[in-house]
C-alpha positions as CSV (number, residue, x, y, z in Angstrom):
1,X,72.3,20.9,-22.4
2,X,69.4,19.4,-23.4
3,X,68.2,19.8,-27.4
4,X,64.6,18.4,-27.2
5,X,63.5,20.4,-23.8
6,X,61.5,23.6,-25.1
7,X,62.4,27.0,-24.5
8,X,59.8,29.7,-24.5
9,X,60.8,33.0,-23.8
10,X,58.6,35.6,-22.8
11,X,58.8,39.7,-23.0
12,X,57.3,42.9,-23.5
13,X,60.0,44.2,-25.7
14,X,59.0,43.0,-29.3
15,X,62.4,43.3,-30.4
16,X,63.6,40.2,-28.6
17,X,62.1,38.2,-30.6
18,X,64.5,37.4,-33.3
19,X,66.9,36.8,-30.7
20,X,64.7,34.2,-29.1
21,X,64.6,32.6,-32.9
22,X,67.7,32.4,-33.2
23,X,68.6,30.4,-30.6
24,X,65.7,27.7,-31.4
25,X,63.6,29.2,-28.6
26,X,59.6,30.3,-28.8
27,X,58.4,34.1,-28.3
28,X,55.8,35.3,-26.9
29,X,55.5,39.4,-26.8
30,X,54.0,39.9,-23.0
31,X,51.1,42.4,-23.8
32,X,49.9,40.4,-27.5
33,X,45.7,39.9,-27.2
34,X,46.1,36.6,-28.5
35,X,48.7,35.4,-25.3
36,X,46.8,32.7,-24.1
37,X,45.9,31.4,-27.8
38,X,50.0,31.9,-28.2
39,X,50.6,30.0,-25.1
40,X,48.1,27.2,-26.2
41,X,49.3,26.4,-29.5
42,X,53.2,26.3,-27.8
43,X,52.0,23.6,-25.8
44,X,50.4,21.9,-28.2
45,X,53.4,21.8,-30.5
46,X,56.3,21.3,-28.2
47,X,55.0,19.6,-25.1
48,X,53.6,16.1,-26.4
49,X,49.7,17.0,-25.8
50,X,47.1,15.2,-27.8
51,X,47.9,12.4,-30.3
52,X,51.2,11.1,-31.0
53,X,51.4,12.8,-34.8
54,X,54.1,10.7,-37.1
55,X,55.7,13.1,-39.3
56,X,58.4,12.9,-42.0
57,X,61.7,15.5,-41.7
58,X,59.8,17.8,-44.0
59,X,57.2,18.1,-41.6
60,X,54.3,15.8,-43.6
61,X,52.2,14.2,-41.6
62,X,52.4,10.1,-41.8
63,X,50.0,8.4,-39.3
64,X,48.2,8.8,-35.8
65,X,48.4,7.4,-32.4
66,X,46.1,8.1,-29.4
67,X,47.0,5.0,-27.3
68,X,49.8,2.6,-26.5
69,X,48.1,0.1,-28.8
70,X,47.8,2.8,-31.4
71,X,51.4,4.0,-31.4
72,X,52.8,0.5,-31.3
73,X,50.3,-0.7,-34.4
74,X,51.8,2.6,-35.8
75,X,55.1,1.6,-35.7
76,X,54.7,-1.3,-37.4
77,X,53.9,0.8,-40.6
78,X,55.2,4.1,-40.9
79,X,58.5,4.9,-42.7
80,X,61.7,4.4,-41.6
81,X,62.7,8.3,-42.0
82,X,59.7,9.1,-39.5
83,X,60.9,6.8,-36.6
84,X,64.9,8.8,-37.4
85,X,63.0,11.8,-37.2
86,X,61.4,10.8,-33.8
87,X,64.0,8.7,-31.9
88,X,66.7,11.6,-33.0
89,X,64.4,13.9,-31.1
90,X,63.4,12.5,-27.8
91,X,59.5,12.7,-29.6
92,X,58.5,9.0,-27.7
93,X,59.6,9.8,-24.6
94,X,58.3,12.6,-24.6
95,X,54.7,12.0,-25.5
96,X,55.0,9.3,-23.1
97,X,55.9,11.2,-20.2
98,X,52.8,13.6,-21.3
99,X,51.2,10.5,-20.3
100,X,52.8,10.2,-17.0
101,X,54.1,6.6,-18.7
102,X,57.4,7.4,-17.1
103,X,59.1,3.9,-16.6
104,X,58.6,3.5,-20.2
105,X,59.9,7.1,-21.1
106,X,63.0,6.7,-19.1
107,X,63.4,3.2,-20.9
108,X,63.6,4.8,-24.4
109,X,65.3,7.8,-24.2
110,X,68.4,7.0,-23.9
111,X,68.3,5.2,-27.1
112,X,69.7,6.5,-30.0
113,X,69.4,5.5,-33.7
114,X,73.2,4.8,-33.6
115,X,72.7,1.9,-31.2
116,X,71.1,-0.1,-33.4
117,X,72.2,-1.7,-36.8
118,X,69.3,-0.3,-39.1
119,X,65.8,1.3,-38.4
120,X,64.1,-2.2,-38.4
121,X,66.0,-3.3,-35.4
122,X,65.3,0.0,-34.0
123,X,61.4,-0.4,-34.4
124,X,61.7,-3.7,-33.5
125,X,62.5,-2.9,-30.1
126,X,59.8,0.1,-30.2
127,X,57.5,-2.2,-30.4
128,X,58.9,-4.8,-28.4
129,X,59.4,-2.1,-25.3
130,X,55.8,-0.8,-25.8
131,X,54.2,-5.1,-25.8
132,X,56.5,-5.5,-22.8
133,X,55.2,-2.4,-20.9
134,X,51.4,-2.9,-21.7
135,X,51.8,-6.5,-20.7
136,X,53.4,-5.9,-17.1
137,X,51.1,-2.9,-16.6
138,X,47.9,-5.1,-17.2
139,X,48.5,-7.6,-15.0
140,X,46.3,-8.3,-12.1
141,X,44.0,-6.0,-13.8
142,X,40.3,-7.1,-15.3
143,X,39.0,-4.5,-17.4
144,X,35.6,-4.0,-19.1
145,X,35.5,-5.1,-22.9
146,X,35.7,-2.5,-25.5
147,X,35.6,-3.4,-29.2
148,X,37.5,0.2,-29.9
149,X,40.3,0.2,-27.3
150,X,40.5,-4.0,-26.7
151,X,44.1,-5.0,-25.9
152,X,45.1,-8.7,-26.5
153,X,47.7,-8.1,-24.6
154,X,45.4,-7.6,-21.2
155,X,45.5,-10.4,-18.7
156,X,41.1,-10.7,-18.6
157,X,38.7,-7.9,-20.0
158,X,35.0,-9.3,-18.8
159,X,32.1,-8.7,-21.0
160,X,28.9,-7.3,-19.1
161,X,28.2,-5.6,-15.6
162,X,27.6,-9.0,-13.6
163,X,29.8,-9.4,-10.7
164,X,33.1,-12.0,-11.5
165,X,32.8,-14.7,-9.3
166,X,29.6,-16.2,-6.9
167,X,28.9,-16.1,-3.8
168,X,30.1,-19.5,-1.7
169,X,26.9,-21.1,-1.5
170,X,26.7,-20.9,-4.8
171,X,30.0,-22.1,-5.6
172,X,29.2,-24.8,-4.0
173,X,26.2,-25.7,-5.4
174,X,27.8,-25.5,-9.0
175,X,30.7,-27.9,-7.6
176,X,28.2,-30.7,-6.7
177,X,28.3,-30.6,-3.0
């Protein structure tokens, strides 16, 4: 029902495992010593853990992402064939949901390449979807200034460990009364 949603099937009879190949699904043979290592890598691969990894159809690797900002600045730049390759698989939504970003998840996966006129469009409203989220998430939020992760889109970071604001007597006092 459901192309992008990983299937691992697991057994003790070796034998199963073409089987499980050939209908797209993972194999893991119950009693291998490597298991765990097996399970790992899985996960890794099919289950949107880690970085956001931009690849081309043939599997090349294009660009990184390990943040909203990241994956949007991303966008911006990575062929068009990569963001087909993506959106035609669910791969946004998914790492997002890895994320527990679901409002933003739910938002794009219903989109298809189809819907839009060309790819540009298409990453236009990528990025547009990811500005909009980060905006309404930030706001009412003050967070501490980071040179690496600094989002322009955040309503106030502060700079420094000093409290915001002053006690009234000293507000007071700085008004002139």
């Amino acid at each position: 029902m459901h192309f992008d949603i990983p299937i691992l099937l697991q057994s003790d009879t070796p034998d199963f495992e073409e089987a499980a190949r050939e209908i797209g699904a993972g194999f893991l043979l119950k009693r291998s010593p490597r298991l765990l290592q097996q399970l790992r890598e899985f996960m890794a691969a099919h289950f949107s853990f880690g970085e956001f990894i931009f690849r081309l159809p043939d599997g090349r690797e294009v660009a990184r992402a390990n943040s909203l900002l990241t994956l949007e600045e991303e966008l911006r730049h990575v062929p068009d064939e990569s963001i087909r390759f993506h959106v035609e698989r669910n791969h946004f939504s998914n790492w997002l949901k890895a994320r527990t970003e679901f409002l933003l998840a739910d938002r794009l996966r219903p989109q298809r390449v189809s819907d839009f006129p060309s790819i540009q469009m298409l990453r236009a409203d990528l990025v547009r979807s990811l500005q909009e989220f980060r905006q309404e998430r930030s706001v009412g939020i003050i967070v501490d200034f980071d040179r690496k992760s600094f989002d322009p889109l955040s309503s106030f970071a502060r700079i420094g460990s000093g409290s915001l604001g002053a006690r009234r007597e000293e507000w007071h006092l700085s008004m002139g009364s």
